[in-house]
C-alpha positions as MATLAB code, in Angstrom:
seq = 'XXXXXXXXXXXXXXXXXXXXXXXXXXXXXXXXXXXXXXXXXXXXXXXXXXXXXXXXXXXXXXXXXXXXXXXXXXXXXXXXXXXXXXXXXXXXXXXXXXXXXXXXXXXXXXXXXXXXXXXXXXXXXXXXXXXXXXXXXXXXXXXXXXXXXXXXXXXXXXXXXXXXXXXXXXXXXXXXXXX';
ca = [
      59.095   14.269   20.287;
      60.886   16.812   22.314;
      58.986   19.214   24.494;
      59.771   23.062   23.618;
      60.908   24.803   26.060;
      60.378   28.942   25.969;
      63.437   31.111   27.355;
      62.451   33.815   30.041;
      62.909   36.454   27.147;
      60.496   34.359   24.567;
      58.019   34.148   27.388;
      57.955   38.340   28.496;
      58.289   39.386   24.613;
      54.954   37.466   24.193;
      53.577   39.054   27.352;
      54.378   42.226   26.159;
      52.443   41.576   22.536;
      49.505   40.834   24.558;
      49.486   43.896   26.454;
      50.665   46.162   23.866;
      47.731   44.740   21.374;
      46.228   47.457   19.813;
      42.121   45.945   20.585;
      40.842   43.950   23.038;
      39.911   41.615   19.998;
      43.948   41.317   19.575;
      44.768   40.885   22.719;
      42.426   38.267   23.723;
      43.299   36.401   20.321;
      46.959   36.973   21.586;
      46.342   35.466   25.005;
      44.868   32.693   24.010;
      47.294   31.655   21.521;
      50.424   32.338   24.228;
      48.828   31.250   27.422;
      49.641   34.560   28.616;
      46.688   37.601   29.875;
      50.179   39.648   29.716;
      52.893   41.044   31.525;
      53.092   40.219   34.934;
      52.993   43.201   37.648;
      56.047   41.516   39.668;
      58.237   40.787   36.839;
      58.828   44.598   37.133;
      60.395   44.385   40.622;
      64.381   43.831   40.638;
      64.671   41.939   43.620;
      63.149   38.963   41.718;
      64.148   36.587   39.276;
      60.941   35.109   37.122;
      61.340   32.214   37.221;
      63.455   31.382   39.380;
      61.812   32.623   42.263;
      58.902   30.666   42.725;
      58.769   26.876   43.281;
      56.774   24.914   41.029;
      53.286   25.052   41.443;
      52.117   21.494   41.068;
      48.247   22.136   41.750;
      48.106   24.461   39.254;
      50.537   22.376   37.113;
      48.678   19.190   37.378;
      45.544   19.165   38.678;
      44.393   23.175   36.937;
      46.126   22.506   33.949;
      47.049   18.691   32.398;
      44.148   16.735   34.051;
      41.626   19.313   32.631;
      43.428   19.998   29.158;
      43.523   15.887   28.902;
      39.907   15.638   29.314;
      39.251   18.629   26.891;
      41.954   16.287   24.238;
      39.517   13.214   25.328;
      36.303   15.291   24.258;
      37.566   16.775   21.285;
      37.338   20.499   23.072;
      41.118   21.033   23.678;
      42.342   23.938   21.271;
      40.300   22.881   18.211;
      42.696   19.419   18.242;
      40.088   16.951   17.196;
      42.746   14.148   17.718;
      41.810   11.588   20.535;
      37.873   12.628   20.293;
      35.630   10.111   22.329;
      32.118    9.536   22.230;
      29.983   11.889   23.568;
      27.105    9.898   24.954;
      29.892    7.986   26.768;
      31.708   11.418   28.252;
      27.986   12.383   29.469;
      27.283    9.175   31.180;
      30.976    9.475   33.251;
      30.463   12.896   33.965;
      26.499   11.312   35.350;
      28.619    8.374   36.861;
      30.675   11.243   39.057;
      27.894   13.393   39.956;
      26.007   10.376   41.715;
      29.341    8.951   43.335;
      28.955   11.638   45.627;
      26.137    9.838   47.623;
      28.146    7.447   48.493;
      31.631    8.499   49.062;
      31.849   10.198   53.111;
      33.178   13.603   53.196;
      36.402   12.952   54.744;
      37.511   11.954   51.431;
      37.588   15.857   50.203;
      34.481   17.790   48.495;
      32.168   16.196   46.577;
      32.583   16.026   42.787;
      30.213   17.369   40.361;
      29.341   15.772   36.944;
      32.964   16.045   34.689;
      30.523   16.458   31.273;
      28.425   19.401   32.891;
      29.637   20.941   35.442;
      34.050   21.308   34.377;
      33.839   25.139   35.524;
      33.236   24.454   39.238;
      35.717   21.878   39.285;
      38.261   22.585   41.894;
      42.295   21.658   42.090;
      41.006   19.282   44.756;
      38.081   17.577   42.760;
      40.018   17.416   39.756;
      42.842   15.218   42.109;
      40.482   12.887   43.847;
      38.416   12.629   40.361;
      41.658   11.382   38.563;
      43.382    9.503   41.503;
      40.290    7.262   42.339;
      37.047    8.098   40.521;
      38.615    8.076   37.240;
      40.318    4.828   36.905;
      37.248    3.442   37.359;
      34.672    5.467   35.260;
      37.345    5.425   32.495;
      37.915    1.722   31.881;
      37.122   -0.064   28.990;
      35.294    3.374   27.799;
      37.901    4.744   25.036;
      37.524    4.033   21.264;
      41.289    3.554   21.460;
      42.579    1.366   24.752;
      45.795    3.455   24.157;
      44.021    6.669   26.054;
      43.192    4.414   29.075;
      46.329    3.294   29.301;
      48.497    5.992   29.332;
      46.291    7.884   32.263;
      46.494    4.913   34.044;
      50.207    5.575   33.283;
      49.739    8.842   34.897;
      47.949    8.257   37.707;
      50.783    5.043   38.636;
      53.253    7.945   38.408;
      50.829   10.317   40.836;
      50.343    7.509   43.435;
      54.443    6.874   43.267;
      54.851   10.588   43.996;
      56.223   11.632   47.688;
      53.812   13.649   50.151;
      53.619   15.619   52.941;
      52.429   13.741   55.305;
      50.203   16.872   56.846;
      48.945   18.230   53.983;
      49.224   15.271   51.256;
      50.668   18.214   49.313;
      53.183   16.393   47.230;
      56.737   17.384   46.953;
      57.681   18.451   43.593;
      61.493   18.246   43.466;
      62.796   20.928   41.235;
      66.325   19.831   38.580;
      69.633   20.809   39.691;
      71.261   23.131   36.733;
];
């Protein structure tokens, strides 16, 4: 399956629908069905080139956007897509499993993490990397209906680990494609 890729002008002719939406109803309907609240207030200054101008942003990228949209896929939540639905006892009892790992993981390791079923909302960019990247591989084995899901994150978090860092920060680098 090929990804689709939007062009600039797809992208800024959606944002403009949004905005332009005659009701709030509309335009909230609109946003959510883009990914876009609407047109952004920089794209109006010359002296910069969307997108071009910003690096990516692999927080928001990763760790705001595919790690939490995987678990709303996992729990049947993720854009009415029932595909890939889990149990929901199960779901409850990892989220449980995270809230009490908390006692016994020291603080140096980053905040603590709340419970994944419960508490997704105060989840930050930060949780949602040391959640995947060590709590998860854990909590999630042998847990899936279909081994397939386990798998594949465990996929993802291989590629995560194999990722170079800043040694400072442990920001990772996030090499952009030469046109």
């Amino acid at each position: 399956m090929t990804p689709i890729i939007f062009p600039y002008a797809t992208l800024m002719a959606q944002a403009e629908e949004v905005q332009n939406a005659t009701t709030n109803t509309d335009a909230t309907n609109l946003a959510k069905l883009y990914g876009i609240k609407g047109v952004p207030y920089l794209s109006l200054l010359p002296s910069l080139n969307f997108p071009k101008s910003f690096p990516y942003d692999f927080m928001h990228l990763i760790w705001e956007n595919l790690i939490k949209n995987l678990v709303l896929h996992w729990t049947g939540e993720f854009k009415g897509l029932g595909a890939g639905k889990e149990s929901y006892a199960v779901w409850n009892a990892i989220g449980e499993a995270t809230g009490k790992s908390g006692s016994t993981i020291p603080s140096a390791f980053g905040s603590r993490v709340p419970n994944v079923a419960t508490h997704q909302s105060q989840m930050s960019a930060e949780m949602w990397s040391f959640w995947t990247l060590y709590l998860g591989p854990v909590l999630l084995r042998r847990q899936f209906q279909r081994p397939k899901h386990y798998t594949h994150f465990v996929r993802l978090v291989r590629l995560l680990t194999a990722l170079p860092t800043n040694n400072d920060t442990g920001a990772f680098f996030f090499p952009r494609h030469p046109k």
